[in-house]
PDB file as gemmi writes it, atoms N, CA and C in Angstrom:
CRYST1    1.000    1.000    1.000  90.00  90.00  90.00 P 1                      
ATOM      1  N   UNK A   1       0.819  -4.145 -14.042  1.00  0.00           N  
ATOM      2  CA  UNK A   1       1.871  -3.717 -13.150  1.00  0.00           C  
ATOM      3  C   UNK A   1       2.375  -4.916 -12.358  1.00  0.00           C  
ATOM      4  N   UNK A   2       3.699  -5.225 -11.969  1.00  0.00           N  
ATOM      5  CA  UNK A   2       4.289  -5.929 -11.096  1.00  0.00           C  
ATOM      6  C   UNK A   2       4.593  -5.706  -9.699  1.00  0.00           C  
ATOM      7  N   UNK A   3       4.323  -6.625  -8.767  1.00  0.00           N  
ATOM      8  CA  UNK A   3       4.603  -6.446  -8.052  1.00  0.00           C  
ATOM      9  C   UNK A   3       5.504  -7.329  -7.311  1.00  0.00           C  
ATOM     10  N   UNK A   4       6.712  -6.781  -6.789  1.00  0.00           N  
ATOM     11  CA  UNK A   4       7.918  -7.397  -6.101  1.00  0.00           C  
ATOM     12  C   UNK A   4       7.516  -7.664  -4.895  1.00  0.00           C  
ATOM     13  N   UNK A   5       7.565  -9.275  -5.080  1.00  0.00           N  
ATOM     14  CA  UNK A   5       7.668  -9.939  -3.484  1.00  0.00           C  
ATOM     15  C   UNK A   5       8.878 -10.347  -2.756  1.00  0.00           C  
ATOM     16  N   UNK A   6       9.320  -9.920  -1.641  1.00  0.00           N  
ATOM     17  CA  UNK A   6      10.402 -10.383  -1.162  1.00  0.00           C  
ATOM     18  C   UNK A   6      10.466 -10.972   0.074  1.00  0.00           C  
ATOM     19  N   UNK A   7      10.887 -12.516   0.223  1.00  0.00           N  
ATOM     20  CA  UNK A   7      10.511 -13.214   1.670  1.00  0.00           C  
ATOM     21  C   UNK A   7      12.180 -12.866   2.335  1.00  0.00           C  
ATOM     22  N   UNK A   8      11.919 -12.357   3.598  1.00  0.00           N  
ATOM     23  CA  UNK A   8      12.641 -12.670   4.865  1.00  0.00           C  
ATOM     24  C   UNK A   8      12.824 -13.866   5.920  1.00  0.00           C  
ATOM     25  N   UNK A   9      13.347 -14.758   5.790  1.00  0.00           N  
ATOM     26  CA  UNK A   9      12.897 -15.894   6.731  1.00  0.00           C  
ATOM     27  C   UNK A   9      11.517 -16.830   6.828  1.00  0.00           C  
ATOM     28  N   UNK A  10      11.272 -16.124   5.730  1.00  0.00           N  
ATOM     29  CA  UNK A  10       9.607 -16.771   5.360  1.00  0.00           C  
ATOM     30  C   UNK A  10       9.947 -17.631   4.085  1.00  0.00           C  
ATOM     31  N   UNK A  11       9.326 -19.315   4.074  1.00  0.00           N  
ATOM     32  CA  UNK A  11       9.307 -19.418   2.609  1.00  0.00           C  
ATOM     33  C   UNK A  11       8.868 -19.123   1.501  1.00  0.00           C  
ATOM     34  N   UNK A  12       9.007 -18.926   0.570  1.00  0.00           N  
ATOM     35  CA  UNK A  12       8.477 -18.444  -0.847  1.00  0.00           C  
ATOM     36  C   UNK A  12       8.240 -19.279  -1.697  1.00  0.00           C  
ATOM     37  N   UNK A  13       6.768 -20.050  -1.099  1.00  0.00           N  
ATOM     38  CA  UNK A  13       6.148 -20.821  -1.733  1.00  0.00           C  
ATOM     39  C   UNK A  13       5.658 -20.194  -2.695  1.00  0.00           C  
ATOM     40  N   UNK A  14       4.717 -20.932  -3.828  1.00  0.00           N  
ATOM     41  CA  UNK A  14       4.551 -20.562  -5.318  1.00  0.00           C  
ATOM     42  C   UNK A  14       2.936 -20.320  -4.406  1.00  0.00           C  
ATOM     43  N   UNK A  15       2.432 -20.888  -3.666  1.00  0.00           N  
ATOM     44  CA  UNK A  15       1.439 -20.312  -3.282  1.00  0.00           C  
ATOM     45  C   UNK A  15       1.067 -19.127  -2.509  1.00  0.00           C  
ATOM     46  N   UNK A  16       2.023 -18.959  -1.540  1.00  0.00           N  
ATOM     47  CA  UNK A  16       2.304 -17.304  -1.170  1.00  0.00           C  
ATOM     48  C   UNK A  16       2.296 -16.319  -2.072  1.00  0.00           C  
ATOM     49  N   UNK A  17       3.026 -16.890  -3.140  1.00  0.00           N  
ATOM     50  CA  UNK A  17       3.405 -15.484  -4.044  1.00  0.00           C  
ATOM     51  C   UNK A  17       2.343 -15.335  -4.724  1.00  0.00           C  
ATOM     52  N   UNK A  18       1.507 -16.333  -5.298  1.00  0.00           N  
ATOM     53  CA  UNK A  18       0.239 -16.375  -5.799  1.00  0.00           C  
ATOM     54  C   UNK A  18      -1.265 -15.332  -5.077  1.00  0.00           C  
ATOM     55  N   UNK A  19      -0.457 -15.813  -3.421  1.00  0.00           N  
ATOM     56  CA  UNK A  19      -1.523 -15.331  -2.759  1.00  0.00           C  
ATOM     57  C   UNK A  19      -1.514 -13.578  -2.236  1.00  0.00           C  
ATOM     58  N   UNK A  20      -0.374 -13.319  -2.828  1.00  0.00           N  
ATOM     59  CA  UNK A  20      -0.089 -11.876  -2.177  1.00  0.00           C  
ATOM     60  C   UNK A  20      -0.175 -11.493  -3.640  1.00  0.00           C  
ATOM     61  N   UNK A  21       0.042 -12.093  -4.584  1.00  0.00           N  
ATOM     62  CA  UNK A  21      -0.618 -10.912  -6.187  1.00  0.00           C  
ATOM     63  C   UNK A  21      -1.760 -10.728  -6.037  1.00  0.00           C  
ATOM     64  N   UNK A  22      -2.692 -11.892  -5.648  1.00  0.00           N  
ATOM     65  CA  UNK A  22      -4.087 -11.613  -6.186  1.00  0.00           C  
ATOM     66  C   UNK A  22      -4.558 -10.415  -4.939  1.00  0.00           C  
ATOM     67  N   UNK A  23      -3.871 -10.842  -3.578  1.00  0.00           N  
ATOM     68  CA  UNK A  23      -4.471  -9.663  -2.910  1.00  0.00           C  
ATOM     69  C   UNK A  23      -4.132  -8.627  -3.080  1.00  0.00           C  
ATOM     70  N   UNK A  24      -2.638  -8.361  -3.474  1.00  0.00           N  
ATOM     71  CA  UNK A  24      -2.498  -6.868  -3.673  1.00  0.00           C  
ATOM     72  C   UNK A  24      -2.925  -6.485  -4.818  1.00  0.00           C  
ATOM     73  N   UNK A  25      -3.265  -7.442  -5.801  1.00  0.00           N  
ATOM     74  CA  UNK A  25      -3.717  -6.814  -7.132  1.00  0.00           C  
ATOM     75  C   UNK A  25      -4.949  -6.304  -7.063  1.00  0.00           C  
ATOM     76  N   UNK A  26      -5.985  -6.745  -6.234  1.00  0.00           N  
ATOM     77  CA  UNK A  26      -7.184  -6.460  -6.083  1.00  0.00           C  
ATOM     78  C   UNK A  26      -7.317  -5.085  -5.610  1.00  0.00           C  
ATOM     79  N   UNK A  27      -6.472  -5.012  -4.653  1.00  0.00           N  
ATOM     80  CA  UNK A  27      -6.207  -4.188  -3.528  1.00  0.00           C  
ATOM     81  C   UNK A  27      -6.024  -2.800  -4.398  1.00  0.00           C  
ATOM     82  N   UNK A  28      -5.260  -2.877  -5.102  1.00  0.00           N  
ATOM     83  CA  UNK A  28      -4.580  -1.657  -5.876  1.00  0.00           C  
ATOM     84  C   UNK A  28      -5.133  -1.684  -7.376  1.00  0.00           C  
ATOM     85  N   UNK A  29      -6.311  -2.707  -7.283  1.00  0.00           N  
ATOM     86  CA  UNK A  29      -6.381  -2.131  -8.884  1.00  0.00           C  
ATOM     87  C   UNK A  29      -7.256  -1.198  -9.913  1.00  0.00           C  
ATOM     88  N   UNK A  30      -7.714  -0.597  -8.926  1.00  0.00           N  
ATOM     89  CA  UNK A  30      -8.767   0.798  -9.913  1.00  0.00           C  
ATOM     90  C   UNK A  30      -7.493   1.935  -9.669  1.00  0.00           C  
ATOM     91  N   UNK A  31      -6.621   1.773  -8.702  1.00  0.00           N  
ATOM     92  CA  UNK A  31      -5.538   2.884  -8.478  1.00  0.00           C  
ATOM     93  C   UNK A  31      -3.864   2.536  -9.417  1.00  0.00           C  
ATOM     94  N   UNK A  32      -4.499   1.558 -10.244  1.00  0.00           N  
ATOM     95  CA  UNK A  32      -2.858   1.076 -11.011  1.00  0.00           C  
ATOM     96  C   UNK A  32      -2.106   2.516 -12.040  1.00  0.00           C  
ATOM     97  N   UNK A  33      -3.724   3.320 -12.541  1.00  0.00           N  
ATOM     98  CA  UNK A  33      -2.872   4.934 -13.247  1.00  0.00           C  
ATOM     99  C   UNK A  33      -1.679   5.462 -12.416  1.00  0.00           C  
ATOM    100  N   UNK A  34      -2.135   5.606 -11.300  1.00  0.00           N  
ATOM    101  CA  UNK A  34      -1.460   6.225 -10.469  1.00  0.00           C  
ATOM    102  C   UNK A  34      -0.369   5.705  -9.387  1.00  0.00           C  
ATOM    103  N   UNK A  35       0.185   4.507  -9.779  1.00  0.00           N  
ATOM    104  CA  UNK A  35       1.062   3.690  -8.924  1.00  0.00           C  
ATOM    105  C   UNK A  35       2.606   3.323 -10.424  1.00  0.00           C  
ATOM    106  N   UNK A  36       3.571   3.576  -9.652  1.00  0.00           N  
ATOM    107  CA  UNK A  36       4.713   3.482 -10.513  1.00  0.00           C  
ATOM    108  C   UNK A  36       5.097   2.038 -10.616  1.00  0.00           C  
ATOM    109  N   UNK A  37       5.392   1.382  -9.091  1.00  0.00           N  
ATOM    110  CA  UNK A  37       5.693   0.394  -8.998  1.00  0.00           C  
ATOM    111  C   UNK A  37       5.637   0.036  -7.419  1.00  0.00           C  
ATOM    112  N   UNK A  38       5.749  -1.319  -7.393  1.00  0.00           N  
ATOM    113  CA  UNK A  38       5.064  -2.043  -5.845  1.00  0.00           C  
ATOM    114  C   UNK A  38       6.072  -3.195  -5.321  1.00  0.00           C  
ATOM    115  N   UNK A  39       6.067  -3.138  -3.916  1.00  0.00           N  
ATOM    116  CA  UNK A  39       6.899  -3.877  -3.852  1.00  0.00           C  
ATOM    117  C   UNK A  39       6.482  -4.369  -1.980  1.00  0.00           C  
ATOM    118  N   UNK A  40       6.208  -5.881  -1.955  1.00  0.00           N  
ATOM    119  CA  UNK A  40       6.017  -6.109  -0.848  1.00  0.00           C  
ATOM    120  C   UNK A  40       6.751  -7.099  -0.066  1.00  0.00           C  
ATOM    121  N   UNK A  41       7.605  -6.871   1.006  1.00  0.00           N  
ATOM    122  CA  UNK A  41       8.135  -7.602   1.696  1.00  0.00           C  
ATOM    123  C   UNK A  41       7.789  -8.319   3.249  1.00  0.00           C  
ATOM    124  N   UNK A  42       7.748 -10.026   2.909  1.00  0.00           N  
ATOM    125  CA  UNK A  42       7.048 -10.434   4.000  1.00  0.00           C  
ATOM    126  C   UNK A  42       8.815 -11.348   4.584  1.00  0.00           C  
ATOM    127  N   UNK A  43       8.639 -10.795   5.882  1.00  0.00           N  
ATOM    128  CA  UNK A  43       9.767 -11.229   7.067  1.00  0.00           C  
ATOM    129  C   UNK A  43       9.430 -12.025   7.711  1.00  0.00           C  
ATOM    130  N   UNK A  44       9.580 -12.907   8.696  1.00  0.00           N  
ATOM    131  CA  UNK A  44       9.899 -13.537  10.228  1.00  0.00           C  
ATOM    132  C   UNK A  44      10.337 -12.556  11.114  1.00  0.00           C  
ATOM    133  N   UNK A  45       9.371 -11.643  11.817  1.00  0.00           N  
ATOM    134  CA  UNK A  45      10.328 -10.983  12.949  1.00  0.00           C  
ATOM    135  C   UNK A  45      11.117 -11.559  14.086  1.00  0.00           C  
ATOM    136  N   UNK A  46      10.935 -12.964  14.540  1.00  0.00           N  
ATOM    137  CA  UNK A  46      11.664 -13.548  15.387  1.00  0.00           C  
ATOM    138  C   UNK A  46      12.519 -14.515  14.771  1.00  0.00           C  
ATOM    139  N   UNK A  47      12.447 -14.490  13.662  1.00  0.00           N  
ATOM    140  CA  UNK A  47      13.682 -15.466  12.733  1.00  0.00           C  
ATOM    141  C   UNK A  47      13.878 -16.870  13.488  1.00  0.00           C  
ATOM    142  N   UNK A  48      14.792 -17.252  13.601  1.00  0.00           N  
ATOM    143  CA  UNK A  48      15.093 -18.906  13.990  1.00  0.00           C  
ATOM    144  C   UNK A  48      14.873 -18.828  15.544  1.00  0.00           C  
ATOM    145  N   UNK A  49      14.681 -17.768  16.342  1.00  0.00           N  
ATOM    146  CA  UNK A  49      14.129 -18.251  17.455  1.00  0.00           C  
ATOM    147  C   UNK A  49      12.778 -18.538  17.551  1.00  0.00           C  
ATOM    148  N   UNK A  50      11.967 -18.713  16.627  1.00  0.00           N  
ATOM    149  CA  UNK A  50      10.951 -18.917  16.756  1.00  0.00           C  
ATOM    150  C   UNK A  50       9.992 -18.042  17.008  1.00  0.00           C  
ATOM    151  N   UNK A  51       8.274 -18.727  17.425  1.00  0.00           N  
ATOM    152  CA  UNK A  51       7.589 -17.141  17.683  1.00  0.00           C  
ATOM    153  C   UNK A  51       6.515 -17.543  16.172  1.00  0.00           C  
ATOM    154  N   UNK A  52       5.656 -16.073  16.624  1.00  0.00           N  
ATOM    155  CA  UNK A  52       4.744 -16.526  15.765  1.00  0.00           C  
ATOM    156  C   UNK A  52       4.647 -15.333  14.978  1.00  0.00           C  
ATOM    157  N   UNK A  53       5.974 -14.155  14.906  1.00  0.00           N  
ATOM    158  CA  UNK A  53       5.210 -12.858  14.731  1.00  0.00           C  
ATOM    159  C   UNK A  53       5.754 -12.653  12.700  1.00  0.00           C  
ATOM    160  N   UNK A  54       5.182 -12.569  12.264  1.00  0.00           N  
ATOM    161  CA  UNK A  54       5.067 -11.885  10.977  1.00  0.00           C  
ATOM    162  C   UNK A  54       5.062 -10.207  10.175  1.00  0.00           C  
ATOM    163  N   UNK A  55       5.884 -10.237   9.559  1.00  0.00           N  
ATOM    164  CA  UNK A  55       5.712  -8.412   9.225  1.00  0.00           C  
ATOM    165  C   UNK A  55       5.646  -8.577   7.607  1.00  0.00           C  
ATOM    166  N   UNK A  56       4.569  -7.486   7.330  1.00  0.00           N  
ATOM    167  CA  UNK A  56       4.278  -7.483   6.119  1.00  0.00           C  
ATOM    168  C   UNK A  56       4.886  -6.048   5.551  1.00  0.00           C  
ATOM    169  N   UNK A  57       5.639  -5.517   4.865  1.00  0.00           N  
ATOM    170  CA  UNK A  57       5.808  -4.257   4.801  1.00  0.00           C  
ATOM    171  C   UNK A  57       5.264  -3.971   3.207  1.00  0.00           C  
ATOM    172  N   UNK A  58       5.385  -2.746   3.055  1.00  0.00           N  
ATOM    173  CA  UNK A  58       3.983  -2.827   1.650  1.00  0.00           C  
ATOM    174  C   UNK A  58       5.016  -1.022   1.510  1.00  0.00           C  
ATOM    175  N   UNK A  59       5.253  -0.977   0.412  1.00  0.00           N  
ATOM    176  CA  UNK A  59       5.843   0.138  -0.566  1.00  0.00           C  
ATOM    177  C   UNK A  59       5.476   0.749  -1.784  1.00  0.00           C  
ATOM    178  N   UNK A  60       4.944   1.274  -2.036  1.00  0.00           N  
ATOM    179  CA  UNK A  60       4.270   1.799  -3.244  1.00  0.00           C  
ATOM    180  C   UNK A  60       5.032   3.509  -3.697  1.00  0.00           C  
ATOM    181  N   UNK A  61       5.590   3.615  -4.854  1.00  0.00           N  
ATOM    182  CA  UNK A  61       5.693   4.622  -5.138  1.00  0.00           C  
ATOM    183  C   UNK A  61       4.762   4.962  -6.726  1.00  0.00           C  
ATOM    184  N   UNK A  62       4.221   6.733  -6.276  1.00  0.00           N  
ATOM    185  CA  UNK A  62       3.002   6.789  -6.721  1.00  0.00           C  
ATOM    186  C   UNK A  62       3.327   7.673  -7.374  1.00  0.00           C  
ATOM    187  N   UNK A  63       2.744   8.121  -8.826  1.00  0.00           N  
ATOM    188  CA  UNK A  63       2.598   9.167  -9.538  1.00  0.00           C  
ATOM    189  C   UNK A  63       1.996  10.483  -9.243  1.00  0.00           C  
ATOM    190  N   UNK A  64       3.402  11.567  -9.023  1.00  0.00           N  
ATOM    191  CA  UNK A  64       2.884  12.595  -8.449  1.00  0.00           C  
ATOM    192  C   UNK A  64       2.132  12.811  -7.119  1.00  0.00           C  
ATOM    193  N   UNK A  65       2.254  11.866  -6.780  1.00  0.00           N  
ATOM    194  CA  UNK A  65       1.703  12.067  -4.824  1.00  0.00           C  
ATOM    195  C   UNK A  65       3.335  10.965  -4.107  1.00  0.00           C  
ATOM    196  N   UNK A  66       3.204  11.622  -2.551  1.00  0.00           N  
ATOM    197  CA  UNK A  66       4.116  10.946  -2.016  1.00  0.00           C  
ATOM    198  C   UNK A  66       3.727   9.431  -2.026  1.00  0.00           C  
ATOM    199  N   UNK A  67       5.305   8.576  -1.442  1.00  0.00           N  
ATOM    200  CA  UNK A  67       5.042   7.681  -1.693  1.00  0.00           C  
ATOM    201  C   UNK A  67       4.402   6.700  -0.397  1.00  0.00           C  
ATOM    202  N   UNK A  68       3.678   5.707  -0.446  1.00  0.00           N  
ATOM    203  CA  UNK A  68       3.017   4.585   0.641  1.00  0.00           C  
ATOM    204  C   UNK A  68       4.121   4.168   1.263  1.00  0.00           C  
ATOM    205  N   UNK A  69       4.314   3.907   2.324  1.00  0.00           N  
ATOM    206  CA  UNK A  69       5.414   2.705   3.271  1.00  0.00           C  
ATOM    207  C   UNK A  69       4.496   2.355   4.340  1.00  0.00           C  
ATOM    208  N   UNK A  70       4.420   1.525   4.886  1.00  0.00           N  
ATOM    209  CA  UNK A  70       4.104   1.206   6.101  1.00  0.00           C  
ATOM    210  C   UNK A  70       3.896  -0.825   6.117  1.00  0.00           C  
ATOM    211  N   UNK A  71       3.928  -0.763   7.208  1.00  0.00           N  
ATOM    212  CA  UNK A  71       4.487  -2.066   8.133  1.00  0.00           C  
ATOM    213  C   UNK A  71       3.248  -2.459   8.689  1.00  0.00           C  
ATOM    214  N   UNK A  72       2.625  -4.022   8.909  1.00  0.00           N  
ATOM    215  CA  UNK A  72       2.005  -4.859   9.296  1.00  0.00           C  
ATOM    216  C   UNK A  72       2.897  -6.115  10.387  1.00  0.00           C  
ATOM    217  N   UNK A  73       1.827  -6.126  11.593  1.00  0.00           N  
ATOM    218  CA  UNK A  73       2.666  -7.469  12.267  1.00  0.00           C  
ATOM    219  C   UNK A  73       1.217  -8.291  12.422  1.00  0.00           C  
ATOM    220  N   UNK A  74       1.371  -9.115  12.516  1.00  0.00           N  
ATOM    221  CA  UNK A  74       0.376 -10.439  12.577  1.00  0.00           C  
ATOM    222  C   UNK A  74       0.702 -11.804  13.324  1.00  0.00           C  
ATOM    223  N   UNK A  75      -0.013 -12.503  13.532  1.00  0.00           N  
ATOM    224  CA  UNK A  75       0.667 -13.741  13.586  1.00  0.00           C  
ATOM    225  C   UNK A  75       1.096 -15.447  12.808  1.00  0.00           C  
ATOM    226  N   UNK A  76       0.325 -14.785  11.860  1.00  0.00           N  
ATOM    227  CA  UNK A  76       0.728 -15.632  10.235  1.00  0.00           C  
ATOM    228  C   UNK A  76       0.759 -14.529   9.471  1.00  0.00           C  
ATOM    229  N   UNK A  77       1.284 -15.727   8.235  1.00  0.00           N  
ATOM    230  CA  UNK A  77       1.928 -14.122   6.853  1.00  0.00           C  
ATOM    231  C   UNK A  77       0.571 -14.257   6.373  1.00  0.00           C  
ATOM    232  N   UNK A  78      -0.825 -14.703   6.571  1.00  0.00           N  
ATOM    233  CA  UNK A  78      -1.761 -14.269   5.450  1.00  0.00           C  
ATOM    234  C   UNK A  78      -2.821 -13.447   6.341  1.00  0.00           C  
ATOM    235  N   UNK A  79      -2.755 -13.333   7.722  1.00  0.00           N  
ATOM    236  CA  UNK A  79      -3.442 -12.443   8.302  1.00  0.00           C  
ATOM    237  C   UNK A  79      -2.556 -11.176   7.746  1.00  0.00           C  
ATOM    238  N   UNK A  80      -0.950 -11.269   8.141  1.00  0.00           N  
ATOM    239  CA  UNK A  80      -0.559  -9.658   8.027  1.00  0.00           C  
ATOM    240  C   UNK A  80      -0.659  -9.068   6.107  1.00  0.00           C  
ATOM    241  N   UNK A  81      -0.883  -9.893   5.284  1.00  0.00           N  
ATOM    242  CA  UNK A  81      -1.132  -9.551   3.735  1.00  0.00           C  
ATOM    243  C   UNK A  81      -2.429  -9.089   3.828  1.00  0.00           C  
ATOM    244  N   UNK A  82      -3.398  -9.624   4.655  1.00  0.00           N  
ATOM    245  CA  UNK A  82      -4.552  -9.273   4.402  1.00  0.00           C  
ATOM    246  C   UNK A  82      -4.917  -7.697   4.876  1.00  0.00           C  
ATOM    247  N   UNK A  83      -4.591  -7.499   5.993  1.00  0.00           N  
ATOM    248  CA  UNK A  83      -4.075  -6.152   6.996  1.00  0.00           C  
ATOM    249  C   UNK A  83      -4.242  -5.014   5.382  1.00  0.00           C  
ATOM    250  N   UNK A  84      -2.317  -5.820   5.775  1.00  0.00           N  
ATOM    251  CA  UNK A  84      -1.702  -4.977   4.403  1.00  0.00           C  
ATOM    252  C   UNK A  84      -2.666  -4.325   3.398  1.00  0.00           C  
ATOM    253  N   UNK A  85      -3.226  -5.331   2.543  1.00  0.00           N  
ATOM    254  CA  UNK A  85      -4.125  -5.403   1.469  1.00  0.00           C  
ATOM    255  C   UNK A  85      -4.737  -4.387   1.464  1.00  0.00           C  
ATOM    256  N   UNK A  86      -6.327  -4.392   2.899  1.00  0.00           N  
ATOM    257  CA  UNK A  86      -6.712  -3.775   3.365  1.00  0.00           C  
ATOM    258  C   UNK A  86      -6.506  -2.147   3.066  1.00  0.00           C  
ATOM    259  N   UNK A  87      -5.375  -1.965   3.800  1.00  0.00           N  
ATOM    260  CA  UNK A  87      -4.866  -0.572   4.676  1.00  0.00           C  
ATOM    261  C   UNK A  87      -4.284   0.129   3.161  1.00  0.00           C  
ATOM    262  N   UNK A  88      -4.070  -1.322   2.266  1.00  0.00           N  
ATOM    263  CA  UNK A  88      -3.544  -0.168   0.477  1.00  0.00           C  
ATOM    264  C   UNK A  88      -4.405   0.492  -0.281  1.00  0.00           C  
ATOM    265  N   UNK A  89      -5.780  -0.527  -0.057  1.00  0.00           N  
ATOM    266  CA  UNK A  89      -6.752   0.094  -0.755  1.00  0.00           C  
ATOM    267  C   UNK A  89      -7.159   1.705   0.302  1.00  0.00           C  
ATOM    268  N   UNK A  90      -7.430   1.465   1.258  1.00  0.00           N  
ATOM    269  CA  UNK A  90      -7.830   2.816   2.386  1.00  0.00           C  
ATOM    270  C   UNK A  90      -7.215   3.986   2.022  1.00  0.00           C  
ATOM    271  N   UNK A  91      -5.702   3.775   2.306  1.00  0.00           N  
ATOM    272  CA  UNK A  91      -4.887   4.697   1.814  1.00  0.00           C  
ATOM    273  C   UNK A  91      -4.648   5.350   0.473  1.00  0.00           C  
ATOM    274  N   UNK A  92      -4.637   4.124  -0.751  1.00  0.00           N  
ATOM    275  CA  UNK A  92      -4.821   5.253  -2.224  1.00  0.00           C  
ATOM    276  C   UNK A  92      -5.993   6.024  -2.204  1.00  0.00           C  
ATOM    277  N   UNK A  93      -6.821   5.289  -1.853  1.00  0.00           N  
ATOM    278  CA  UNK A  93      -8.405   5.782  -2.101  1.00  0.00           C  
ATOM    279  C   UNK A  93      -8.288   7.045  -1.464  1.00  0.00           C  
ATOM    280  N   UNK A  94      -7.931   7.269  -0.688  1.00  0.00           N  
ATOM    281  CA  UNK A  94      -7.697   8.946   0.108  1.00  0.00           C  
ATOM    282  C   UNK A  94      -6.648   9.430  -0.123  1.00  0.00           C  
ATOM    283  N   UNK A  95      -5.465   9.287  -0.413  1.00  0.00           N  
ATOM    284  CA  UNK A  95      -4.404  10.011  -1.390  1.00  0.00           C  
ATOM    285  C   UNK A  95      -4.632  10.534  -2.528  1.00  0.00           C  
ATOM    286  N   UNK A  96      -5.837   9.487  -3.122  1.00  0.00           N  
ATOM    287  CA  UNK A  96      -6.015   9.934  -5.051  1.00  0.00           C  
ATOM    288  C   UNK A  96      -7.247  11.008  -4.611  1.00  0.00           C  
ATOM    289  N   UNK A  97      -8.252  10.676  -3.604  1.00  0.00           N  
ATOM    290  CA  UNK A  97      -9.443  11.540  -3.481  1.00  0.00           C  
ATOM    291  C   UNK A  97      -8.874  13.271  -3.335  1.00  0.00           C  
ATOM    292  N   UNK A  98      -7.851  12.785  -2.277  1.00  0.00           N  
ATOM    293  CA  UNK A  98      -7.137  14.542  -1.949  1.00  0.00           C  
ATOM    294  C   UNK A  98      -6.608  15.169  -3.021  1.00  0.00           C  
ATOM    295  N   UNK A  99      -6.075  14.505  -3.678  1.00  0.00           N  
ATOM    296  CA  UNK A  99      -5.153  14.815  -4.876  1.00  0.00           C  
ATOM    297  C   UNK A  99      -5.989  15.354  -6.437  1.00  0.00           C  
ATOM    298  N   UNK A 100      -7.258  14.968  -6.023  1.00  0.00           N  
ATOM    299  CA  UNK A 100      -8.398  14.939  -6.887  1.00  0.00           C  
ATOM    300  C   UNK A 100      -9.302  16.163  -6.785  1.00  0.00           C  
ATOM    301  N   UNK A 101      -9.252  16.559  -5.679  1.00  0.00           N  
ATOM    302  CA  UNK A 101     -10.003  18.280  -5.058  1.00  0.00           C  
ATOM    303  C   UNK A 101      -9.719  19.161  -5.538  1.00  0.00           C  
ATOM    304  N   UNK A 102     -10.277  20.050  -6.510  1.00  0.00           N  
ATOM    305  CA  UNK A 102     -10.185  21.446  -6.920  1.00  0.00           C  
ATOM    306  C   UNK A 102      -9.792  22.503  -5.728  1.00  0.00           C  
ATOM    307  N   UNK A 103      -8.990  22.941  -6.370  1.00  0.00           N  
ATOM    308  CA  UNK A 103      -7.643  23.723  -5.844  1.00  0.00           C  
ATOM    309  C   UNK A 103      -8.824  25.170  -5.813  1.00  0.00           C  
ATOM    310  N   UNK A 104      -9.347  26.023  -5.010  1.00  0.00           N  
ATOM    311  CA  UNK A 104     -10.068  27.118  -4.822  1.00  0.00           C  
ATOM    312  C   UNK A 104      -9.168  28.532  -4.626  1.00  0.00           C  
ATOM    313  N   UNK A 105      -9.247  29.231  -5.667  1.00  0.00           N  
ATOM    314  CA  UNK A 105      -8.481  30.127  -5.588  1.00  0.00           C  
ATOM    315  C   UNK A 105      -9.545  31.553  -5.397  1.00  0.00           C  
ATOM    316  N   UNK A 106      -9.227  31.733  -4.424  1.00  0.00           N  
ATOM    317  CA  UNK A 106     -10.357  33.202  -4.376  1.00  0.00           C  
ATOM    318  C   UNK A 106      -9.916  34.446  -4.714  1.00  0.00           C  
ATOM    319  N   UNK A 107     -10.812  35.169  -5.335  1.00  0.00           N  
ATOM    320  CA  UNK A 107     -10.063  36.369  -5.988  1.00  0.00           C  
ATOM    321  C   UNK A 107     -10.522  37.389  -5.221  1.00  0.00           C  
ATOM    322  N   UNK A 108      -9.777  38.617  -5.300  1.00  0.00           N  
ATOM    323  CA  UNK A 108      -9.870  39.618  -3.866  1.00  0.00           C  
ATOM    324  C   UNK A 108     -11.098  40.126  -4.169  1.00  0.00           C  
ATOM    325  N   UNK A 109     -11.841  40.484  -3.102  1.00  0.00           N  
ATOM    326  CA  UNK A 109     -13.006  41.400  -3.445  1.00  0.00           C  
ATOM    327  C   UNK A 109     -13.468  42.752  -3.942  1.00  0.00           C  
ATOM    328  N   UNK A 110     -13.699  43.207  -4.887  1.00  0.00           N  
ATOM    329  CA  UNK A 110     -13.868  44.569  -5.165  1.00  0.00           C  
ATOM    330  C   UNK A 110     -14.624  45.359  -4.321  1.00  0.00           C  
ATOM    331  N   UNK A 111     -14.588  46.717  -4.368  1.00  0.00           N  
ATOM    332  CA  UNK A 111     -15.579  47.256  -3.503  1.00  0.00           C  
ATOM    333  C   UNK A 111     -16.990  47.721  -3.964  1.00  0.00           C  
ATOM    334  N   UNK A 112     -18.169  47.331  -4.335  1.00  0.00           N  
ATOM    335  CA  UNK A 112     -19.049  47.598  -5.444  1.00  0.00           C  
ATOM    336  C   UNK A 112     -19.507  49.090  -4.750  1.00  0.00           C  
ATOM    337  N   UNK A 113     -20.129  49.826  -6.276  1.00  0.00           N  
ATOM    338  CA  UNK A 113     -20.102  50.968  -6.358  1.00  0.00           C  
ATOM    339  C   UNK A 113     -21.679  51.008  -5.138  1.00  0.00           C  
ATOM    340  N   UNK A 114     -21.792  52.428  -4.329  1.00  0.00           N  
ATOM    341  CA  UNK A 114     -22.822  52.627  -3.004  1.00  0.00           C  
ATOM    342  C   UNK A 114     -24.154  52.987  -4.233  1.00  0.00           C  
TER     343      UNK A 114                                                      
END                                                                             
């Protein structure tokens, strides 16, 4: 599976991009059945004014379960990937577990004979 990196004001060194496959690949990879496609975007939240703040945003749309979004701030881009990383594995792992639970259907009770 691929995953789309997209820098915001951040450069897109060959080592960044290197460094956000292997983590998200790790991150997501006993859950790759169940992931369509991935896509992670790392920003500059203070852009050319400077600042130290970083946002990692992390997107996953998933087979048959809703889809992942959520946002990381840090103060370098490899603390907030790591976050990220983190919080992808947490989250499939309990999306696929729920999704994985036998559905209990109870059937009405009869009245047994006195």
């Amino acid at each position: 599976m691929r995953i789309d990196l997209h820098c915001d004001g951040v450069e897109a060194a060959p080592v960044l991009r290197d460094y956000v496959s292997r983590r998200m690949s790790f991150a997501i990879g006993r859950f790759r059945d169940h992931i369509q496609w991935a896509r992670v975007k790392v920003a500059d939240v203070n852009g050319p004014r400077g600042g130290s703040d970083k946002r990692c945003v992390v997107q996953l749309r998933l087979r048959n379960l809703p889809d992942v979004v959520f946002a990381i701030t840090q103060l370098d881009v490899r603390a907030a990937v790591d976050q990220a990383a983190d919080r992808v594995a947490r989250v499939l792992a309990q999306r696929v577990r729920r999704s994985q639970r036998p559905v209990r259907h109870h059937a009405p009770m009869e009245a047994l004979p006195a």
